[in-house]
ROMIKE-842985 format. One record per atom (N, C-alpha, C): residue number from 1; residue in one letter; chain; atom name; x, y, z. Coordinates in nm, 2 decimals. Each point is the difference from the previous one (the first is absolute). Layout:
! ROMIKE-842985
   n res chain atom     px     py     pz
 NUM   A     A   CA      X      Y      Z
...
! end
This chain:
! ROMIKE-842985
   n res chain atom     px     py     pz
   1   X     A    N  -8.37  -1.46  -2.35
   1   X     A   CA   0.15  -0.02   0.00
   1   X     A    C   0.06   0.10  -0.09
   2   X     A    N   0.13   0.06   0.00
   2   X     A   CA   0.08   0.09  -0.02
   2   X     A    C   0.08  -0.04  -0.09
   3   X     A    N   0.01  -0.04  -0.16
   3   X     A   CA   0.08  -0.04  -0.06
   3   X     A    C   0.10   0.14  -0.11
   4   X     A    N   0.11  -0.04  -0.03
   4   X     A   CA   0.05   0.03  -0.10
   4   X     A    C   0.10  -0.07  -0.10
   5   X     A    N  -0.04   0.05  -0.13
   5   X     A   CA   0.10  -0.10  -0.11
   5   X     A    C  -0.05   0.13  -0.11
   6   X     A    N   0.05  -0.05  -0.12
   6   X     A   CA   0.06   0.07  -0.12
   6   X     A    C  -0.08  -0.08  -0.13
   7   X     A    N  -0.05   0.12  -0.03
   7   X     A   CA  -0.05  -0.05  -0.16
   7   X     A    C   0.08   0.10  -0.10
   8   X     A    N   0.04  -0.05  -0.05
   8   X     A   CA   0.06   0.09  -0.18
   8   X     A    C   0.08   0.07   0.09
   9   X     A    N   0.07  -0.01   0.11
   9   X     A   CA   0.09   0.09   0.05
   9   X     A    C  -0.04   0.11   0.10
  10   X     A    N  -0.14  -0.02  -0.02
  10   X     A   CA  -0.06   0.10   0.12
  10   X     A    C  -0.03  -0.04   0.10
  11   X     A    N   0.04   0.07   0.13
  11   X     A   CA  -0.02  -0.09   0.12
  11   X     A    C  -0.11   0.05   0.08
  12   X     A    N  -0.07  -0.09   0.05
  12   X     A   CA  -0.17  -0.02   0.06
  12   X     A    C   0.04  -0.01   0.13
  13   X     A    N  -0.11   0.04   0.08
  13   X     A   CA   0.00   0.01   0.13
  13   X     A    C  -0.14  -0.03   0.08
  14   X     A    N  -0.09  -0.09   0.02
  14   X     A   CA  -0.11  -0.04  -0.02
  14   X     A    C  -0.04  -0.03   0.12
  15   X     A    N  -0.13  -0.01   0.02
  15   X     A   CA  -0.05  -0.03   0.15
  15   X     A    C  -0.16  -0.07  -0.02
  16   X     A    N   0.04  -0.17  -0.08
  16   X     A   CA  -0.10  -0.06  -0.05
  16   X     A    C  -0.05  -0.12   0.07
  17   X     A    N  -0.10  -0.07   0.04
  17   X     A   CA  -0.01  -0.16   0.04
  17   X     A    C   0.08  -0.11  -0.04
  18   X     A    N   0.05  -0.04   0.07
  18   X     A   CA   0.14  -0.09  -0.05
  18   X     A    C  -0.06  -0.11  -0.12
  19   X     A    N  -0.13  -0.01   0.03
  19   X     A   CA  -0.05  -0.11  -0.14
  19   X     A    C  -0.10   0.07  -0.12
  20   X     A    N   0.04   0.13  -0.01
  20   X     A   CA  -0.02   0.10  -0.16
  20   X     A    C   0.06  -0.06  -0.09
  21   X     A    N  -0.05  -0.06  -0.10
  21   X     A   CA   0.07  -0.02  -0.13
  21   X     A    C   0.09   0.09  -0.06
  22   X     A    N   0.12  -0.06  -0.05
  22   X     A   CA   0.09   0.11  -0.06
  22   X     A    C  -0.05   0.05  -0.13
  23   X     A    N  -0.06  -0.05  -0.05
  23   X     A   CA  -0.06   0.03  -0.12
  23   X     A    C  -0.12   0.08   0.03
  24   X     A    N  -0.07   0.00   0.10
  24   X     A   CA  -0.10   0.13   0.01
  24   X     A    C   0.15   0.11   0.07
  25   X     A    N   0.07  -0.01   0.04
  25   X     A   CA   0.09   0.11   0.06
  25   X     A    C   0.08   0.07  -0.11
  26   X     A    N   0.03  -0.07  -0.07
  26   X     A   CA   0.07   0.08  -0.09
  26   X     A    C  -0.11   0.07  -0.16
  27   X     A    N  -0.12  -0.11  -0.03
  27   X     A   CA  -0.14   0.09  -0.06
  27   X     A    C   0.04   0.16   0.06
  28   X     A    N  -0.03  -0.02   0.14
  28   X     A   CA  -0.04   0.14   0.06
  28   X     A    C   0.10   0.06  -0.02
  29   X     A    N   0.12  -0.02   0.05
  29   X     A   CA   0.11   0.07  -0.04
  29   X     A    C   0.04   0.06  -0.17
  30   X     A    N  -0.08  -0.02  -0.11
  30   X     A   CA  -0.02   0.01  -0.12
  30   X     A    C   0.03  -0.04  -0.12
  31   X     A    N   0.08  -0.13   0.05
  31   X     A   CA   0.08  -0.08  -0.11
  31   X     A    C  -0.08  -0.09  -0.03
  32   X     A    N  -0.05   0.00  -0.12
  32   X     A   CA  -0.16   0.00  -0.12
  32   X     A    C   0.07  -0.12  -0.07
  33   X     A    N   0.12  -0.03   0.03
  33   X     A   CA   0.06  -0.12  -0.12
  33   X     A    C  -0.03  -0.13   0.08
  34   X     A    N   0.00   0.02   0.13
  34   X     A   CA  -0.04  -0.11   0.10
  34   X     A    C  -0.15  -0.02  -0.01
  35   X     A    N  -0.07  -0.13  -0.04
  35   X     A   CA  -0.13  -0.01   0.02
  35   X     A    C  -0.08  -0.11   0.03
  36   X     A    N  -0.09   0.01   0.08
  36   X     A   CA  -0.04  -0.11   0.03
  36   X     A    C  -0.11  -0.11  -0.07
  37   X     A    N   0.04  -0.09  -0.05
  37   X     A   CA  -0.06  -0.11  -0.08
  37   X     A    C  -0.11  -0.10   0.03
  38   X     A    N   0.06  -0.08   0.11
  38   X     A   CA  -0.07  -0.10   0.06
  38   X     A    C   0.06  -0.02   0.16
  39   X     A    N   0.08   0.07   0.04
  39   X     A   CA   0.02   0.02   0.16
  39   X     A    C   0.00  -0.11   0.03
  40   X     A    N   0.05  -0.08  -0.08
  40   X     A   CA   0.02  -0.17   0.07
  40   X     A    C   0.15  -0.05  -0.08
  41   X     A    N   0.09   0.12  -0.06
  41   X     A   CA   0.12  -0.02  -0.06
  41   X     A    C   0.05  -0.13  -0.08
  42   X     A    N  -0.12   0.00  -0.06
  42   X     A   CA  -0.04  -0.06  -0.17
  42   X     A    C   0.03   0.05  -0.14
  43   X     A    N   0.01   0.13   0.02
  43   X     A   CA   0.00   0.10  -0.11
  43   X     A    C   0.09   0.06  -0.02
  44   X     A    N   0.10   0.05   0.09
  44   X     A   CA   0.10   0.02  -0.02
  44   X     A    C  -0.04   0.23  -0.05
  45   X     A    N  -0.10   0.01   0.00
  45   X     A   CA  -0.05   0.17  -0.05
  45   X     A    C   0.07   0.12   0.18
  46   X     A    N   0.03  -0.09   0.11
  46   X     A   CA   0.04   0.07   0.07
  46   X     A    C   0.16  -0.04   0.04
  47   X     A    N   0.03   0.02  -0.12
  47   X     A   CA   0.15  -0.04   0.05
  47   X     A    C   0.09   0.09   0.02
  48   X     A    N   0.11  -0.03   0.09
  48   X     A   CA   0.12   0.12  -0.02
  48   X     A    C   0.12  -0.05   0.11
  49   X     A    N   0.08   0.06  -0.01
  49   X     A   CA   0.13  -0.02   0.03
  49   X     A    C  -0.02   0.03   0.17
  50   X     A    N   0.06  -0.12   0.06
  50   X     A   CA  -0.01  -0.01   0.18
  50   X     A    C   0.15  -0.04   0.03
  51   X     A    N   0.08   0.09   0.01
  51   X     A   CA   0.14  -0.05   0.01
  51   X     A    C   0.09  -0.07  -0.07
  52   X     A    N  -0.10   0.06  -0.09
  52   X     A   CA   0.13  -0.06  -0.19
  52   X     A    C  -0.06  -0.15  -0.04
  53   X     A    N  -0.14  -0.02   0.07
  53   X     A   CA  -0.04  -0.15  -0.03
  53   X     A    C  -0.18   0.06  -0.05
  54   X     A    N  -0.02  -0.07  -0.11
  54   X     A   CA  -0.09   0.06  -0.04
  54   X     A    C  -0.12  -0.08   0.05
  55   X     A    N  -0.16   0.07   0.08
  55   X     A   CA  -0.05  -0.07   0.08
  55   X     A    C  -0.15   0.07  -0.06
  56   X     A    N  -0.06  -0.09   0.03
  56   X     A   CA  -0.14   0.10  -0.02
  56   X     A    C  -0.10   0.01   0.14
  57   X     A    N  -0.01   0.16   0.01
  57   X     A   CA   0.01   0.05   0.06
  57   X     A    C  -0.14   0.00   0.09
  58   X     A    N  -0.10  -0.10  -0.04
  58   X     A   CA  -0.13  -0.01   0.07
  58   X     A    C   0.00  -0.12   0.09
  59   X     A    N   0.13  -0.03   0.01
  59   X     A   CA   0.06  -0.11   0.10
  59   X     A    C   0.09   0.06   0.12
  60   X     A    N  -0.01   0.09   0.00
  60   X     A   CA   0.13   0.07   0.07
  60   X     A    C  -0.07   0.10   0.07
  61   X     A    N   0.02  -0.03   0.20
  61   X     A   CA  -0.08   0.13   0.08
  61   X     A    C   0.10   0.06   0.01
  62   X     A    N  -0.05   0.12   0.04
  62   X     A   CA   0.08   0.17   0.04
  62   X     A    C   0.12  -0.04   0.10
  63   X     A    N  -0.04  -0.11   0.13
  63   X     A   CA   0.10  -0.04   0.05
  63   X     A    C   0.10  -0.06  -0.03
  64   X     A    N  -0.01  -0.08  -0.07
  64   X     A   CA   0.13  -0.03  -0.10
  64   X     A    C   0.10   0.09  -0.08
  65   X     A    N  -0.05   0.11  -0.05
  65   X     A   CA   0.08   0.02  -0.09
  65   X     A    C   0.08   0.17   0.13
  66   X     A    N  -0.05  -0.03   0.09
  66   X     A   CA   0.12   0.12   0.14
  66   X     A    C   0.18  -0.05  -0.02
  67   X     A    N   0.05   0.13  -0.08
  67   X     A   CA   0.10   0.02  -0.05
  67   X     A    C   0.04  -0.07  -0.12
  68   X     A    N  -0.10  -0.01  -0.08
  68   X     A   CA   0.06  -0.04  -0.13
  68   X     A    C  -0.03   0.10  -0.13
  69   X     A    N   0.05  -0.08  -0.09
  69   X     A   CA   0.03   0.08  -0.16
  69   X     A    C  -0.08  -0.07  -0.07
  70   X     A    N  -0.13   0.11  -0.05
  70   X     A   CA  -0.10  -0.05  -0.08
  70   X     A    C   0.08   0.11  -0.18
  71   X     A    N  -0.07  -0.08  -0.06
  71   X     A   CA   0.03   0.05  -0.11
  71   X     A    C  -0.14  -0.02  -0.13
  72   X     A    N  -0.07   0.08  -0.05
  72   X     A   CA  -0.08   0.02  -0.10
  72   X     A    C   0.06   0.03  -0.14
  73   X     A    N  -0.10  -0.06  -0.10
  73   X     A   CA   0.04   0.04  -0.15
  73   X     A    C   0.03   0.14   0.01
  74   X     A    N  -0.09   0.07   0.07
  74   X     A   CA   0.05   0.16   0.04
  74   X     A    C   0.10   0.05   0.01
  75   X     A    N   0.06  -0.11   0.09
  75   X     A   CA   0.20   0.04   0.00
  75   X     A    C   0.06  -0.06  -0.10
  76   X     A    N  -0.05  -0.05  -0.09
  76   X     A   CA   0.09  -0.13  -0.07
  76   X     A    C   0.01   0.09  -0.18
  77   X     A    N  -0.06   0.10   0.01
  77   X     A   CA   0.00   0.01  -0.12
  77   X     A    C   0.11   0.02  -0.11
  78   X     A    N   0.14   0.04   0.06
  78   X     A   CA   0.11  -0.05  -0.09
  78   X     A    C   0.03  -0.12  -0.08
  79   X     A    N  -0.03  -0.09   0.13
  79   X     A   CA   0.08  -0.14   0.02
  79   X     A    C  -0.15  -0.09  -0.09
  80   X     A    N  -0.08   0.07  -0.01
  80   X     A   CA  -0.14  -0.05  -0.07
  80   X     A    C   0.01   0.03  -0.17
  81   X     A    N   0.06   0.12  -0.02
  81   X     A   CA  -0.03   0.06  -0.10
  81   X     A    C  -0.01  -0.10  -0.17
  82   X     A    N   0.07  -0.11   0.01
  82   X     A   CA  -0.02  -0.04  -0.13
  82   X     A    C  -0.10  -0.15   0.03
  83   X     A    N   0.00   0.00   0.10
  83   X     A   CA  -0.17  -0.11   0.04
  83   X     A    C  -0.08   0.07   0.01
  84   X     A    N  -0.02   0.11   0.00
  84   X     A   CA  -0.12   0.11   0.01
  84   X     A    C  -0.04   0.00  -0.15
  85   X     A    N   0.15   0.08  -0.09
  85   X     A   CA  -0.01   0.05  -0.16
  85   X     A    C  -0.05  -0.17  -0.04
  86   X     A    N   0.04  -0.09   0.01
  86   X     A   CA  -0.03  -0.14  -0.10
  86   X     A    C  -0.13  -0.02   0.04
  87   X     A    N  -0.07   0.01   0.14
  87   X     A   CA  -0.10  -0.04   0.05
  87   X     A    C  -0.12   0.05  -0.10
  88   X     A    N   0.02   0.16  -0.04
  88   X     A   CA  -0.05   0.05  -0.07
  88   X     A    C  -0.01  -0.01  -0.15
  89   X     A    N   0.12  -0.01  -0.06
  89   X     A   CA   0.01  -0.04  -0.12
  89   X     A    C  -0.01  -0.09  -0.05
  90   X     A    N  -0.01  -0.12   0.07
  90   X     A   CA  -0.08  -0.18   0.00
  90   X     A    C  -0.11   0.01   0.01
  91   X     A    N  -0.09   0.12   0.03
  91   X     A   CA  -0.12  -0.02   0.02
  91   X     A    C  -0.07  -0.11   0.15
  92   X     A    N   0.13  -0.02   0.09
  92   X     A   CA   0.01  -0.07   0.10
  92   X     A    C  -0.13   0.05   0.16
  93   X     A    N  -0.03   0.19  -0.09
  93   X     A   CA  -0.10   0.01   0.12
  93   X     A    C  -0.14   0.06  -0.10
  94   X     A    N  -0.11  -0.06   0.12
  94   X     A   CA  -0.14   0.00  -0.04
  94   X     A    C  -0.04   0.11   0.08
  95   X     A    N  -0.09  -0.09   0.07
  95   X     A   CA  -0.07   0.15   0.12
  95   X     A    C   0.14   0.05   0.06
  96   X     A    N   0.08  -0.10   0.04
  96   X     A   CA   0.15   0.06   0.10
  96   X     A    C  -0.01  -0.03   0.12
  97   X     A    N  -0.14  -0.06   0.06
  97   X     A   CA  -0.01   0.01   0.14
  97   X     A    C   0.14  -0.15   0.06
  98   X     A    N   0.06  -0.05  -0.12
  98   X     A   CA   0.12  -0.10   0.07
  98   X     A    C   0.11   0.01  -0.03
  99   X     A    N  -0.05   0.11  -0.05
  99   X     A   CA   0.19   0.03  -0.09
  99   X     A    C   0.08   0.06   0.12
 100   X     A    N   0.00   0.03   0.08
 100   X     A   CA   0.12   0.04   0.10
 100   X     A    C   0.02  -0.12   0.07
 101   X     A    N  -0.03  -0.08   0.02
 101   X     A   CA   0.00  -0.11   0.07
 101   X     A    C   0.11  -0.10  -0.11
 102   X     A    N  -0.07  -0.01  -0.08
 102   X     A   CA   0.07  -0.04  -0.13
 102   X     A    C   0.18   0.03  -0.04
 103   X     A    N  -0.03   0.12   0.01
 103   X     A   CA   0.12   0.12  -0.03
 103   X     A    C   0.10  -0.07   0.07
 104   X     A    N  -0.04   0.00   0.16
 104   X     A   CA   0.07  -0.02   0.10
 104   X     A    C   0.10  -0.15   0.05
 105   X     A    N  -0.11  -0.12  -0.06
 105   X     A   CA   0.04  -0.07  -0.01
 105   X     A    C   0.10  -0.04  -0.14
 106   X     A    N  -0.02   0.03  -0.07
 106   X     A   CA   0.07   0.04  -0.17
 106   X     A    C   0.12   0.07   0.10
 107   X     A    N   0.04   0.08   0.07
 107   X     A   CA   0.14   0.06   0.06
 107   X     A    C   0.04  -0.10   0.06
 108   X     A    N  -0.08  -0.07   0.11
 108   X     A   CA   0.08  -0.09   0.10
 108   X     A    C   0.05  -0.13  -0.07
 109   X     A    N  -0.06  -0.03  -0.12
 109   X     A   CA   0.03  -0.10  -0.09
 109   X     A    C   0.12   0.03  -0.04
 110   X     A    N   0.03   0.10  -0.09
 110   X     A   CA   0.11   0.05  -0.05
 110   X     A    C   0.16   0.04   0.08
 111   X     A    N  -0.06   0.07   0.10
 111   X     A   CA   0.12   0.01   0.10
 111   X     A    C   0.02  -0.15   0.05
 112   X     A    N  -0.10  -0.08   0.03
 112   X     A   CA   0.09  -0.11   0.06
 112   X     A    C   0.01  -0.08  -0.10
 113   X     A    N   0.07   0.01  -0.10
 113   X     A   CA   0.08  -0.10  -0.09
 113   X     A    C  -0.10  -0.06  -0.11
 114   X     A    N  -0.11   0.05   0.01
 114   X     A   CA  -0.12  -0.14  -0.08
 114   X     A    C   0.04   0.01  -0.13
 115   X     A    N  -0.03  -0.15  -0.05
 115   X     A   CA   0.03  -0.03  -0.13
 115   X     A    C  -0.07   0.08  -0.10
 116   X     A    N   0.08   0.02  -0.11
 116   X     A   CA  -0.14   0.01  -0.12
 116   X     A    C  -0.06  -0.11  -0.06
 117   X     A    N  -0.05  -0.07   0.03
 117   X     A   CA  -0.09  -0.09   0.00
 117   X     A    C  -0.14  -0.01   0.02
 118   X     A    N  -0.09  -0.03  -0.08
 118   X     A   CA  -0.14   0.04   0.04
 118   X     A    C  -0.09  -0.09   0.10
 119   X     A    N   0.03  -0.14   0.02
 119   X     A   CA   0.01  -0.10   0.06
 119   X     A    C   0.02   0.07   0.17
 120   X     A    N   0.12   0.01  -0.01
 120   X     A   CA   0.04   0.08   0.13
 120   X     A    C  -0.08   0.11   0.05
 121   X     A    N   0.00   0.09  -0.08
 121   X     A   CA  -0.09   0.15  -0.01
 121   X     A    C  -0.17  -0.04   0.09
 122   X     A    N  -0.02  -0.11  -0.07
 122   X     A   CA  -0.12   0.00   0.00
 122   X     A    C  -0.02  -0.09   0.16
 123   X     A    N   0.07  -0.07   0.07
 123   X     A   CA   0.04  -0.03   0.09
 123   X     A    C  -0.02   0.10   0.14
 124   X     A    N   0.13   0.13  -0.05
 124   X     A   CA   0.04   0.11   0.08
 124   X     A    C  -0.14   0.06   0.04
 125   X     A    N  -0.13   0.02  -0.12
 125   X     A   CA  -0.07   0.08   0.02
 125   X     A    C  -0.10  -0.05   0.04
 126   X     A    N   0.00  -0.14   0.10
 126   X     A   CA  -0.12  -0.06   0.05
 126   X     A    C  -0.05   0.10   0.11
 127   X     A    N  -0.10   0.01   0.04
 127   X     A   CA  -0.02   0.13   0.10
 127   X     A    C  -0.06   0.11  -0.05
 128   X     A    N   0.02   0.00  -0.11
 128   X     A   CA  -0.05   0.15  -0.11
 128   X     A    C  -0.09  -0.08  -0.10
 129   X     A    N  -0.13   0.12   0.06
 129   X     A   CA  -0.12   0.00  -0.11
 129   X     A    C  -0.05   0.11  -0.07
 130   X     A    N   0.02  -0.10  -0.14
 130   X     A   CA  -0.09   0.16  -0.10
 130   X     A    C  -0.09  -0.05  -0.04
 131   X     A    N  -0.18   0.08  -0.02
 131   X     A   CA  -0.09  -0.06  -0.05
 131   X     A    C  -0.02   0.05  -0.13
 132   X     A    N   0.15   0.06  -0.04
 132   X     A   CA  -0.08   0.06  -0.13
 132   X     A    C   0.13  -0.05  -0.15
 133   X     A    N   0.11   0.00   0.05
 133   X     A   CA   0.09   0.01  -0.13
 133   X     A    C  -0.01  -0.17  -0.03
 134   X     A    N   0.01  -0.10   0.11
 134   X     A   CA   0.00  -0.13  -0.05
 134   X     A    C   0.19  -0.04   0.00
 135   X     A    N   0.03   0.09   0.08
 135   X     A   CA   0.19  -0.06   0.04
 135   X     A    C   0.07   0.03  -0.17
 136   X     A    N  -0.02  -0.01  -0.07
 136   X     A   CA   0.07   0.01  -0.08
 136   X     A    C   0.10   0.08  -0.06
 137   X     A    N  -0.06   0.08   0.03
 137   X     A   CA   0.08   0.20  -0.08
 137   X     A    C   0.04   0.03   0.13
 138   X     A    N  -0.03  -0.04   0.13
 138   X     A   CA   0.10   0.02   0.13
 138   X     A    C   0.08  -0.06  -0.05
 139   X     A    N   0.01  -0.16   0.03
 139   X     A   CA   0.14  -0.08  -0.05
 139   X     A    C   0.08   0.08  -0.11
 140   X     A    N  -0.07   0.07  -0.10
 140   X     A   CA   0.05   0.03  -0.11
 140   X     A    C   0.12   0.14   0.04
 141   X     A    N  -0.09   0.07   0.10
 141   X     A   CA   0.11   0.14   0.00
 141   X     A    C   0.09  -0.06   0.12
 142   X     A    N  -0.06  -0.09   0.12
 142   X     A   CA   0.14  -0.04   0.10
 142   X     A    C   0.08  -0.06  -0.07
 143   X     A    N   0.01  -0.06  -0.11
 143   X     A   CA   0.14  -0.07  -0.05
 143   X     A    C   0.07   0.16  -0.16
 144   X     A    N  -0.13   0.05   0.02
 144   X     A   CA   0.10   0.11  -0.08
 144   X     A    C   0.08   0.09   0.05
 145   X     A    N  -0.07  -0.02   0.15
 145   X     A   CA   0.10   0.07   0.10
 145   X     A    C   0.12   0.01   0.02
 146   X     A    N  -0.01  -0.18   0.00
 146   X     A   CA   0.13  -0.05   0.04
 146   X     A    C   0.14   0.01  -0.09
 147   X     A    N   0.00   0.07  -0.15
 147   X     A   CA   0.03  -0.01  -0.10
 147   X     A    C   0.13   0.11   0.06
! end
């Protein structure tokens, strides 16, 4: 099947099996911030923006997303920039293999109104797994984000 839609503003033109994972489509396409975790959308490591609703993306076939607006940390990097710098300066990333996923969700929290509240925070970020930091110094730089 013959799809097209838009990642980071670049527009695709594709000729894939309607039930390809979007997350192996966009891998290949080269956006390295999308990754896949546990391909059972547990983990939250293949996440990204599906029409301004943030989804993870190893739930989501090629057919689905014909004419829509994907978005990666890739494209996000303005609107990231001080959940990226705190991510780092909290000591918030380990290996890194969840920190874009993280990042991401830390944006969709913040744009949609979320409290500073750690209670809440910690709520928002059900879906997202890290095996290394132990949630803490994430919580720590998403609410210094929010500052």
């Amino acid at each position: 099947m013959e799809i097209n839609f838009t990642i980071n503003h670049k527009t695709y033109q594709l000729d894939v099996d309607a039930g390809t994972r979007v997350v192996d489509i966009v891998r290949e396409l080269g956006y390295t911030s999308v990754k896949e975790g546990c391909g059972e959308g547990e983990c939250g490591a293949c996440s990204l923006f599906f029409n301004n609703r943030l989804i993870n993306s190893c739930l989501l076939l090629a057919g689905q997303i014909d004419g829509a607006t994907l978005m990666t940390l890739e494209g996000l990097q303005k609107e990231t920039e001080t959940i990226r710098h705190n991510f780092a300066s909290k000591g918030a990333i380990q290996c890194g293999f969840c920190t874009s996923g993280f990042e991401l969700r830390a944006l969709d929290y913040i744009q949609n109104n979320g409290e500073q509240d750690e209670m809440k925070l910690k709520e928002a970020l059900d879906g997202n797994i890290c095996r290394c930091t132990g949630y803490q110094k994430i919580l720590d730089a998403i609410l210094a984000s929010m500052k």
